[in-house]
N, CA, C and O of each residue as an XYZ file, in Angstrom:
756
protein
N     128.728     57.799    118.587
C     127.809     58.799    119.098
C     126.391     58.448    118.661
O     126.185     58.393    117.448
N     125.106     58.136    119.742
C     124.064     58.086    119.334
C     123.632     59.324    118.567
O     124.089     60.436    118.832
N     122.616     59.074    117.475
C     121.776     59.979    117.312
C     120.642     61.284    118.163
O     119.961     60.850    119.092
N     120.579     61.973    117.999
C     119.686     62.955    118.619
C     118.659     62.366    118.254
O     118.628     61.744    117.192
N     117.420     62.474    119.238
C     116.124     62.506    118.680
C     115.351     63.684    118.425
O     114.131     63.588    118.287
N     115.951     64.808    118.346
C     115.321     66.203    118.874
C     115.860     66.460    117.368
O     116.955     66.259    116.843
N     114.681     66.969    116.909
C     114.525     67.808    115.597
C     114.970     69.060    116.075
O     114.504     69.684    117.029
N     116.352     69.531    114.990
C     117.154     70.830    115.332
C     115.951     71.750    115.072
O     115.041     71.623    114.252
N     116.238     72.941    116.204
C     115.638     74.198    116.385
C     115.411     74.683    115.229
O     114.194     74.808    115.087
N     116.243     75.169    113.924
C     116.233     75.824    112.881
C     115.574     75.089    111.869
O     115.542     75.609    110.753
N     115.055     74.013    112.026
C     113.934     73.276    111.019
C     112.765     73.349    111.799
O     111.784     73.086    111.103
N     112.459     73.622    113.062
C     111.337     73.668    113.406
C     111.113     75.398    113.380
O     109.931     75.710    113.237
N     111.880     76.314    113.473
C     111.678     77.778    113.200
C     111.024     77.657    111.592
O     109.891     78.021    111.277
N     111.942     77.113    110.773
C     111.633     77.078    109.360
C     110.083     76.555    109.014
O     109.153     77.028    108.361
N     110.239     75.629    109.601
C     108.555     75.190    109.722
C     107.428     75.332    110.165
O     106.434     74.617    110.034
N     107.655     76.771    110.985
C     106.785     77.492    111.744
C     106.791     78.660    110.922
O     105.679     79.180    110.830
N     107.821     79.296    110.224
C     107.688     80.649    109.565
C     107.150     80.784    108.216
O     106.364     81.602    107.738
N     107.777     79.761    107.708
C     107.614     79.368    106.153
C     105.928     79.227    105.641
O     105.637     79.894    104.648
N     105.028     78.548    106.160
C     103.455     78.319    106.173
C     102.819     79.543    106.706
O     101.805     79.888    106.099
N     103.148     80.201    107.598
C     102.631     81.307    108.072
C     102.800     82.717    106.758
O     102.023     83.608    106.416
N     103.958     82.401    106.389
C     104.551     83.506    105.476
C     103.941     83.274    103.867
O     103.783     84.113    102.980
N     103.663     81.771    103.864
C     102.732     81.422    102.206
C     101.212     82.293    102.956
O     100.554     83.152    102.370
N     101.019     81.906    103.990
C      99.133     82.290    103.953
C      99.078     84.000    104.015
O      98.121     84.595    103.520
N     100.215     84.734    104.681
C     100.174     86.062    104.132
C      99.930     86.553    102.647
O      99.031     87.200    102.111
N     101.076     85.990    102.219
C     101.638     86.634    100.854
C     100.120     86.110     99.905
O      99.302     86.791     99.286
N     100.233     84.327    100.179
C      98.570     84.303     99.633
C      97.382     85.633     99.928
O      97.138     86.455     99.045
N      96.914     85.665    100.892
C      96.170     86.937    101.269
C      96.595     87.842    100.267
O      95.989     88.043     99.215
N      97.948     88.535    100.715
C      98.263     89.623     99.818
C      98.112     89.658     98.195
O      97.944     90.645     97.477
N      98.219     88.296     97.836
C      98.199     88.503     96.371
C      96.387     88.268     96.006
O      95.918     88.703     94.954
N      95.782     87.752     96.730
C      94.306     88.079     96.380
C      93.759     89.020     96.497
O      92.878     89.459     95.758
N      94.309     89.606     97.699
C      93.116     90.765     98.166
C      93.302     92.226     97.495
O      94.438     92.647     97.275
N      92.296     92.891     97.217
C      91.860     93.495     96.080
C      92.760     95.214     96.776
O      92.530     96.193     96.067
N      93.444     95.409     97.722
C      93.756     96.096     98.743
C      95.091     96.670     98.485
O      95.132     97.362     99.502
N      96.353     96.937     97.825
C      97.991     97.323     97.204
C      97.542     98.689     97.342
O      98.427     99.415     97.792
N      96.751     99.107     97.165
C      96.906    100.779     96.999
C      95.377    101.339     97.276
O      94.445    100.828     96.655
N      95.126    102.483     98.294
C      93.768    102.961     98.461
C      93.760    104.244     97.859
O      94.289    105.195     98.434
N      93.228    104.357     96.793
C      93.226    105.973     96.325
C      91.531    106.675     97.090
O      90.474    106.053     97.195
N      91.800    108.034     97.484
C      90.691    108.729     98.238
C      90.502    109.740     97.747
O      91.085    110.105     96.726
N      89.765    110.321     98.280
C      89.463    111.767     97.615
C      89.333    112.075     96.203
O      90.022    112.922     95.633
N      88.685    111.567     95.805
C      88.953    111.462     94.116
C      87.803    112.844     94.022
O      86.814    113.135     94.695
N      88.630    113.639     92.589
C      88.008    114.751     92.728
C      86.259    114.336     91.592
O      85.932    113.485     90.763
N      85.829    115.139     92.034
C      84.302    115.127     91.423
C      83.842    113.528     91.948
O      83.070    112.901     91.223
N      84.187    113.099     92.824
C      83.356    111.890     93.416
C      82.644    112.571     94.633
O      82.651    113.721     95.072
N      81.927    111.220     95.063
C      81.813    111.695     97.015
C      82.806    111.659     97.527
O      83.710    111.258     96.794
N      83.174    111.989     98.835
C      84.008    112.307     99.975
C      84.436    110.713    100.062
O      85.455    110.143     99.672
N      83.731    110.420    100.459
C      83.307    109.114    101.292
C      83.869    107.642    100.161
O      84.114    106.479    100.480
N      83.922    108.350     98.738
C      84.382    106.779     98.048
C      86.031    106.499     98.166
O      86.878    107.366     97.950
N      86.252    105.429     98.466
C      87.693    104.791     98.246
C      87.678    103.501     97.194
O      86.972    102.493     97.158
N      88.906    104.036     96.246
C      89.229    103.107     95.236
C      90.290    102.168     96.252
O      91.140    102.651     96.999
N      90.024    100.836     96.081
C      90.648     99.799     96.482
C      91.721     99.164     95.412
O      91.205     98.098     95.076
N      92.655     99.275     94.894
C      93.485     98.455     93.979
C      94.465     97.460     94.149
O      95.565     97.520     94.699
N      93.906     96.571     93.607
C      95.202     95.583     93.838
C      95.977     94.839     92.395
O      96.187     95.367     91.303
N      96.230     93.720     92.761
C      96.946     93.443     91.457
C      96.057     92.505     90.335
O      96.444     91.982     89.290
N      94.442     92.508     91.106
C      93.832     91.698     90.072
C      92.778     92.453     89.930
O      92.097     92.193     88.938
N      92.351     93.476     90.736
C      91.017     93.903     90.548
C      91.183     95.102     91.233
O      92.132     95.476     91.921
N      90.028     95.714     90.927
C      89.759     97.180     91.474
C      88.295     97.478     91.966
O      87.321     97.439     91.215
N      88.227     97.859     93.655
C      86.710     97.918     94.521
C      87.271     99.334     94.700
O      88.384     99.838     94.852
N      85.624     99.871     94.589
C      85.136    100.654     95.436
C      84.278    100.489     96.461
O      83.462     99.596     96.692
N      84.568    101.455     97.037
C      83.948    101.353     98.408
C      82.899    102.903     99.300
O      83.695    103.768     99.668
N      82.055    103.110     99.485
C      81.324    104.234    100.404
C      81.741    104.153    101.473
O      81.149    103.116    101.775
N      82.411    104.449    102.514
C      82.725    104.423    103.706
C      81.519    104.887    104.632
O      81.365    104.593    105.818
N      80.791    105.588    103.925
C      79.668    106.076    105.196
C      78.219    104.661    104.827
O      77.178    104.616    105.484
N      78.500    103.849    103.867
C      77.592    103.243    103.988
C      78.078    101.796    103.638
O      77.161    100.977    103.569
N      79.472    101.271    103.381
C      79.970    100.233    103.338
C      79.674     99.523    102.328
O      79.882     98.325    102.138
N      79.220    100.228    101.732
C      78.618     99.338    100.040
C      79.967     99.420     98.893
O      80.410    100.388     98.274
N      80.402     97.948     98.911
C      81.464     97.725     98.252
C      81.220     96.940     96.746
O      80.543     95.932     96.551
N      82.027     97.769     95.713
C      81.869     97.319     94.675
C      83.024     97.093     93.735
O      83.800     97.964     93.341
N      83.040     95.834     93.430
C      84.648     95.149     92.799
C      84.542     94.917     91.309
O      83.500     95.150     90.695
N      85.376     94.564     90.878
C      85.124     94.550     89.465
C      85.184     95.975     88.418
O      85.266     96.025     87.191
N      85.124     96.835     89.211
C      85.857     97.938     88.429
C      86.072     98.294     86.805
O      85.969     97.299     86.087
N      86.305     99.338     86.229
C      86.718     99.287     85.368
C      88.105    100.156     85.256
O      88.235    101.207     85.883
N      89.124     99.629     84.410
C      90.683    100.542     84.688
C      90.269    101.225     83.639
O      90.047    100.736     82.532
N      90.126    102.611     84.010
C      89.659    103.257     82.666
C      91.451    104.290     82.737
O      91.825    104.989     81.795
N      92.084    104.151     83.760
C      93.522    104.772     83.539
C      94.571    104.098     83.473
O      95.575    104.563     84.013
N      94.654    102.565     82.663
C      95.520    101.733     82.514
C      96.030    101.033     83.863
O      96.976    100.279     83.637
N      95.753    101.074     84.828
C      96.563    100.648     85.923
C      97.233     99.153     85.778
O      98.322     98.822     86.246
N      96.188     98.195     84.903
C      96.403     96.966     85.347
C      97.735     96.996     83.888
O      98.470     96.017     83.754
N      97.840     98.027     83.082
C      99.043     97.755     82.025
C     100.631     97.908     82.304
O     101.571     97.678     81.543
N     100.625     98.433     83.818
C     102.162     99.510     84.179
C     102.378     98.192     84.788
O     101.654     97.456     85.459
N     103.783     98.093     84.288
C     104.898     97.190     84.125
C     104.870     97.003     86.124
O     104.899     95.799     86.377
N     104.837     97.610     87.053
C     104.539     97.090     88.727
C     103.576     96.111     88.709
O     103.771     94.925     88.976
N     102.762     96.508     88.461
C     101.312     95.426     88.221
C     101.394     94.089     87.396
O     100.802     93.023     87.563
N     102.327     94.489     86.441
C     102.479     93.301     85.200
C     103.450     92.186     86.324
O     103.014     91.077     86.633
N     104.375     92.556     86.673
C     105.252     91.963     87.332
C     104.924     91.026     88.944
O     105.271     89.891     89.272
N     104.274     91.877     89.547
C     103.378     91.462     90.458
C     102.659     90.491     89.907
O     102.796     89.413     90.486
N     101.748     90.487     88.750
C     100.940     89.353     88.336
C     101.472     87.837     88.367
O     101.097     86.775     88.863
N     102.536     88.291     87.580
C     103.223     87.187     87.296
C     104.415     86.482     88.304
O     104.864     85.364     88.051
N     104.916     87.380     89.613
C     105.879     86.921     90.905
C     104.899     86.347     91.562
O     104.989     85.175     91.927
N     104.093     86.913     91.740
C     103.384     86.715     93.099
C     102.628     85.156     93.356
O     102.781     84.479     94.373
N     101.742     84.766     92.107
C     101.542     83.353     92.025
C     102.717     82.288     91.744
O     102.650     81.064     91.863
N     103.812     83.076     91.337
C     104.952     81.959     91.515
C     105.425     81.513     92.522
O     105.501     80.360     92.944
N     105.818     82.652     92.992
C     106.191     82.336     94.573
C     105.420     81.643     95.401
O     105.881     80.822     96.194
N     104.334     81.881     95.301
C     103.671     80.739     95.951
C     103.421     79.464     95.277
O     102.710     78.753     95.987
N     103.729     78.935     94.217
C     104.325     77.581     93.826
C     105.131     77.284     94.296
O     105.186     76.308     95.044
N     106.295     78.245     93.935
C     107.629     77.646     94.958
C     107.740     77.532     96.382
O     108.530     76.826     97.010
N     106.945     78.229     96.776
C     107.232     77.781     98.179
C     106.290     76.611     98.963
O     106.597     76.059    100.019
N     104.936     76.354     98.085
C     104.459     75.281     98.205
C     105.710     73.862     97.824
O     105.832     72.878     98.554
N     106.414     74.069     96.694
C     107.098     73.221     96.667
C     108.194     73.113     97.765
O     108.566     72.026     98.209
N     108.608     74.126     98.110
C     109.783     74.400     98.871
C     109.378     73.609    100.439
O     110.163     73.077    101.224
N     107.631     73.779    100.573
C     107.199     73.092    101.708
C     107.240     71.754    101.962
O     107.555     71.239    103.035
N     106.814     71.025    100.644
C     107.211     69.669    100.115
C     108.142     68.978    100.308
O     107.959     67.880    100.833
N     109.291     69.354     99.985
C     110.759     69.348    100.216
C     111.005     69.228    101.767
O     111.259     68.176    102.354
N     110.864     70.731    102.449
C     111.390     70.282    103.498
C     110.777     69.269    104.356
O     111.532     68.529    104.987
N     109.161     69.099    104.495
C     108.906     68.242    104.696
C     109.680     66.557    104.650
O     110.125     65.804    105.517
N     109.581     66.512    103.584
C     110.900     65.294    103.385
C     111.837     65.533    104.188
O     112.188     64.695    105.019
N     112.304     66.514    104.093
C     113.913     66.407    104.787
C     113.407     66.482    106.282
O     113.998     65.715    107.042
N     112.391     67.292    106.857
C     112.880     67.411    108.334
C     112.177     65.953    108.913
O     111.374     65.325    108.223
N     112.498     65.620    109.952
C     112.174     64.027    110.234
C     111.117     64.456    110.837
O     111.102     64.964    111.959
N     109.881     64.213    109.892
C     108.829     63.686    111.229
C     108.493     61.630    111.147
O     108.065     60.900    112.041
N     108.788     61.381    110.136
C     108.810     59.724    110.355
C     109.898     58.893    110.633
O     109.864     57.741    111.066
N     111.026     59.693    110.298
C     112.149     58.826    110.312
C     112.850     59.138    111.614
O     112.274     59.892    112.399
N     113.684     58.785    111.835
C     114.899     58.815    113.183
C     116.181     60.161    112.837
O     116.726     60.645    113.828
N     116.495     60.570    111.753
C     117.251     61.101    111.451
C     116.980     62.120    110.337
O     117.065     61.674    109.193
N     116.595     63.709    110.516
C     116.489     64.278    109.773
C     117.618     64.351    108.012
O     118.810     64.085    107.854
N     116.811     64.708    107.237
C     118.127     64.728    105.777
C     118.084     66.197    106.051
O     117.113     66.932    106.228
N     119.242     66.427    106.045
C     119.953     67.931    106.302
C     119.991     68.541    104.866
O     119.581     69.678    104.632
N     120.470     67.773    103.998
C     120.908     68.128    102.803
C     119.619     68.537    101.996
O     119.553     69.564    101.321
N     118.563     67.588    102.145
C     117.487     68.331    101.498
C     116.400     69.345    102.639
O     115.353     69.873    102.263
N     116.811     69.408    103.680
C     116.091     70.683    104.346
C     116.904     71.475    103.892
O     116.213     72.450    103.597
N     118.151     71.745    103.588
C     119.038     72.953    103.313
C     118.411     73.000    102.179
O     117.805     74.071    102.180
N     118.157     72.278    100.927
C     117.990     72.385     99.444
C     116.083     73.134     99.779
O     115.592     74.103     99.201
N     115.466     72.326    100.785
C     114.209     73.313    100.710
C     114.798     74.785    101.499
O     114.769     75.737    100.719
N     115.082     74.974    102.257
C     115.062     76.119    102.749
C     115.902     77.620    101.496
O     115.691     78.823    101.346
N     116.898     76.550    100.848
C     117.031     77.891     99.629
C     115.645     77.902     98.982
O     114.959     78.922     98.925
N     115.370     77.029     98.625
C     113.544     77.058     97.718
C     112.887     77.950     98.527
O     112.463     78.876     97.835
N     112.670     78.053     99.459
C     112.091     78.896    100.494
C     112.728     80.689    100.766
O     112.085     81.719    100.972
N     113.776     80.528    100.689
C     114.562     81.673    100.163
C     114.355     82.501     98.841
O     114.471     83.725     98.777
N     114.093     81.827     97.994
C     114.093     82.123     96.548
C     112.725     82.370     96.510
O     112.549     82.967     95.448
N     111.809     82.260     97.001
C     110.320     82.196     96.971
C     109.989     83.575     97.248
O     109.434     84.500     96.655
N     110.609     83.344     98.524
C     110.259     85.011    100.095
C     110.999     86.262     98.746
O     110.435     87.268     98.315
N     112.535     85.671     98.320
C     112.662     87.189     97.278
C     111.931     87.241     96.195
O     112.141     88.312     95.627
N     110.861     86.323     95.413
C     110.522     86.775     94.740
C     108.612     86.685     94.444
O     107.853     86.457     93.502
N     108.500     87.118     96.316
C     107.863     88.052     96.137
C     107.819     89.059     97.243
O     106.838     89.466     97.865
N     109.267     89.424     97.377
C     109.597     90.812     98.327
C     109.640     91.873     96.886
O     109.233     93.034     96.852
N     110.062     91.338     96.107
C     110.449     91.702     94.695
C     108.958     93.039     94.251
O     108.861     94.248     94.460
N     108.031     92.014     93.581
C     106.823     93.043     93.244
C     106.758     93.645     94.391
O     106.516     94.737     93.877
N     106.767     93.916     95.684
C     105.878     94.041     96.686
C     106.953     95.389     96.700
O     106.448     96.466     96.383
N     108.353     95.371     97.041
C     108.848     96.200     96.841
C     109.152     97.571     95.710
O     109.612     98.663     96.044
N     108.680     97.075     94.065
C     109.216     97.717     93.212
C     107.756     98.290     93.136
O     107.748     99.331     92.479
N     106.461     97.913     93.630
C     105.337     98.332     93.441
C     104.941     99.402     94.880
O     104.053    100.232     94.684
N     105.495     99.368     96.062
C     105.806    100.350     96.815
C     106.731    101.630     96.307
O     106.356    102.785     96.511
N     107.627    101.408     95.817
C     108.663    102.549     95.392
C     107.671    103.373     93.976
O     107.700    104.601     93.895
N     106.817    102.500     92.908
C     106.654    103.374     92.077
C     104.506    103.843     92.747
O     103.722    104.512     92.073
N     104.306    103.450     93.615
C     103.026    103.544     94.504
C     102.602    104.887     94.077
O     101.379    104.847     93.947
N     103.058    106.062     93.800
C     102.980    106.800     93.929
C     103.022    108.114     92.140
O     102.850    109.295     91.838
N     103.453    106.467     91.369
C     103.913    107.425     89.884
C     102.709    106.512     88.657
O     102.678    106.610     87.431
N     101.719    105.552     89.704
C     101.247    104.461     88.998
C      99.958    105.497     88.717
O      99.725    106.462     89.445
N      99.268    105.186     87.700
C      97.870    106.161     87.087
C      96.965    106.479     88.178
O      96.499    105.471     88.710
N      96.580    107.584     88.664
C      95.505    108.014     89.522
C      94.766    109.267     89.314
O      95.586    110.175     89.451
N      93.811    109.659     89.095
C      93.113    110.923     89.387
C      93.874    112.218     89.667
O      93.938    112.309     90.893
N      94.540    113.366     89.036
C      95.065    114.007     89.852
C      94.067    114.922     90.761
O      92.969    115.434     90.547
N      94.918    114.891     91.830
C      94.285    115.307     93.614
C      93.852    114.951     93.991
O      92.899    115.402     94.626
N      94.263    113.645     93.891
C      93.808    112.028     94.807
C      94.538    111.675     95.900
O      95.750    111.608     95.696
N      94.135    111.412     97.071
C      95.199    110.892     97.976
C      95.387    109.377     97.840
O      94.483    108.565     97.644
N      96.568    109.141     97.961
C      97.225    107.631     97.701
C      97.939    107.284     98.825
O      98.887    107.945     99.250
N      97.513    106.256     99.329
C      97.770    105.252    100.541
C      98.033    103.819    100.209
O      97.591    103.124     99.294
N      99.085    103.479    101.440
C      99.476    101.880    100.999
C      98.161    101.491    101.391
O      97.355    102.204    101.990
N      97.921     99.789    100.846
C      96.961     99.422    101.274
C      97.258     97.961    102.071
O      98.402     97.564    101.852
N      96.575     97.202    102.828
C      96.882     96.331    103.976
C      97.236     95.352    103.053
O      97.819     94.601    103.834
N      97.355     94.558    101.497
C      97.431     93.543    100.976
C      98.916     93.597    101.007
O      99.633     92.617    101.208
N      99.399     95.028    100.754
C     100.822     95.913    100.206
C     101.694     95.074    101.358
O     102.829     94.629    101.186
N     100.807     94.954    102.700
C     101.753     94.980    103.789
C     101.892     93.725    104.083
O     102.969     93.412    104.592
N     101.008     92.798    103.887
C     100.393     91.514    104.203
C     101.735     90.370    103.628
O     102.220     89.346    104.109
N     102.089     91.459    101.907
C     103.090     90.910    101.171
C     103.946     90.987    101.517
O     104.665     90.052    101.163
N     104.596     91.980    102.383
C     105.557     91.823    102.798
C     106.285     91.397    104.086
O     107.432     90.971    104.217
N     105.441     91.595    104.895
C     105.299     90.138    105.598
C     105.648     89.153    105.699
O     106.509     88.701    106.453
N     104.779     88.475    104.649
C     104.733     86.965    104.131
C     106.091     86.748    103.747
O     106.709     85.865    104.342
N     106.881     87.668    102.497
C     108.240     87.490    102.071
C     109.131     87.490    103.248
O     109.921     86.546    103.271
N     109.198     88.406    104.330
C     110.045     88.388    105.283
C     110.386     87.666    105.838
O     111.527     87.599    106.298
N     108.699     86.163    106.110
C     108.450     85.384    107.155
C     109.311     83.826    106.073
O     110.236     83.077    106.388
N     108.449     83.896    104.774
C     109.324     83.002    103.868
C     111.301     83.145    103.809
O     111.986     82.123    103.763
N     111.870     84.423    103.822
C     113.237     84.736    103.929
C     113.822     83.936    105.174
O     114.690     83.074    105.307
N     112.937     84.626    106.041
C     113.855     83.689    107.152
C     113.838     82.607    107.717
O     114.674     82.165    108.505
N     112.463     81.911    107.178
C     112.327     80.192    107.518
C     113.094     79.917    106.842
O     113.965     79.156    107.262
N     113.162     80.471    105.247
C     114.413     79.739    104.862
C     115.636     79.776    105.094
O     116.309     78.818    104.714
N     116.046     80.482    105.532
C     117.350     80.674    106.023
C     117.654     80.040    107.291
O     118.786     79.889    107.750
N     116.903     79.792    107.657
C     116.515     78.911    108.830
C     116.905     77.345    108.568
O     117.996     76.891    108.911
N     116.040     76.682    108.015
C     116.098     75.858    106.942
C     117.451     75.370    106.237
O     117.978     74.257    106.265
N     117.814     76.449    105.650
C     119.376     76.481    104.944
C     120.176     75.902    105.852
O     120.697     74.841    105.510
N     120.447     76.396    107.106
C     121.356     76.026    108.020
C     121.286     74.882    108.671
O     121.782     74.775    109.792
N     120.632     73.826    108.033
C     120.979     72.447    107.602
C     121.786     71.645    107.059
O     121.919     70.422    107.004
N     122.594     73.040    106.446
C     123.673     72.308    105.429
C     125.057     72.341    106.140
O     125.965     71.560    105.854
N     125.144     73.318    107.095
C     126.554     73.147    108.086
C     126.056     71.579    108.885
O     127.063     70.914    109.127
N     124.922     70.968    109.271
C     125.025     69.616    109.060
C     125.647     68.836    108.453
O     126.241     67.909    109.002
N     125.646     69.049    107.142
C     126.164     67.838    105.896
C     127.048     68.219    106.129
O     127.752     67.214    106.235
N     128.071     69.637    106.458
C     129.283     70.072    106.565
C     130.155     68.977    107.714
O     131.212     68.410    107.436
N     129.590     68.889    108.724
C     130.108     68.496    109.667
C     130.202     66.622    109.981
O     130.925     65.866    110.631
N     128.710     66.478    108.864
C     128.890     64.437    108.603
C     130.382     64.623    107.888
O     131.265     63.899    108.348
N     130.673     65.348    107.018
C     131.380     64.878    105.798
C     133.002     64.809    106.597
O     133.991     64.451    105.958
């Protein structure tokens, strides 16, 4: 049986989802955006606290004058969501930079014959990446609401919150995508 020349569908899904899903979650873990607190009492109307997992902006909405750098004068950046986030969120994007690496190798763009075995081995890397950072993104949604704020503040997700999860969703299923490279090696053997 000749070889295929056609790079299987599920390494080119993987390789379309996987890069798209690092530049989210990237976004998400920079941008200053996880949580919008409003209405803060004895402020103006008009200010919104911006929080994320590295910094804290305010913002005037009636005049767009944004100011970052903040000070956590209510511990935010100490609660164990935030701590955890700090530390998933730039991992995962190591790993899945590596995980990109990898499959690269494995899916054929120079050679004649994709390696199955190491697109499957990147696409778990790619797997393992997307959960861990569905991980903060998730345990920092569920406690969104118990994390230090002003009382009679309104608290809103914020677009970084969403950006992250996203990105994990888009990393989950390239890799899994990816993975299913290995019923390949199943079927050489």
């Amino acid at each position: 049986r000749l070889p295929s020349m056609r790079t299987p569908t599920a390494m080119i899904v993987g390789l379309v989802l996987c890069p798209c899903g690092l530049l989210l979650t990237l976004t998400g873990t920079l941008a200053p955006t996880w949580r919008k607190v409003s209405l803060v009492p004895d402020q103006p109307r008009d200010l919104v606290w911006e929080q994320g997992i590295w910094d804290i902006c305010s913002e005037r909405q009636s005049t767009h004058d944004r100011l970052c750098g903040q000070e956590d004068e209510l511990g935010y950046f100490e609660q164990v969501p935030v701590r955890v986030a700090q530390g998933l969120m730039p991992s995962s994007l190591v790993l899945t930079l590596l995980g990109l690496v990898v499959a690269a190798l494995g899916v054929r763009c120079w050679q004649e014959e994709p390696r199955h075995l190491l697109a499957g081995v990147a696409g778990l890397v790619l797997l393992l990446s997307g959960l861990m950072s569905l991980l903060p993104a998730s345990w920092y949604t569920h406690e969104l609401w118990a994390l230090p704020a002003l009382p009679g503040s309104t608290l809103a997700v914020g677009y970084s919150l969403v950006l992250s999860y996203l990105g994990s969703c888009l990393e989950i299923l390239g890799g899994l995508a990816l993975a299913l490279s290995f019923h390949h090696c199943c079927k050489e053997r």
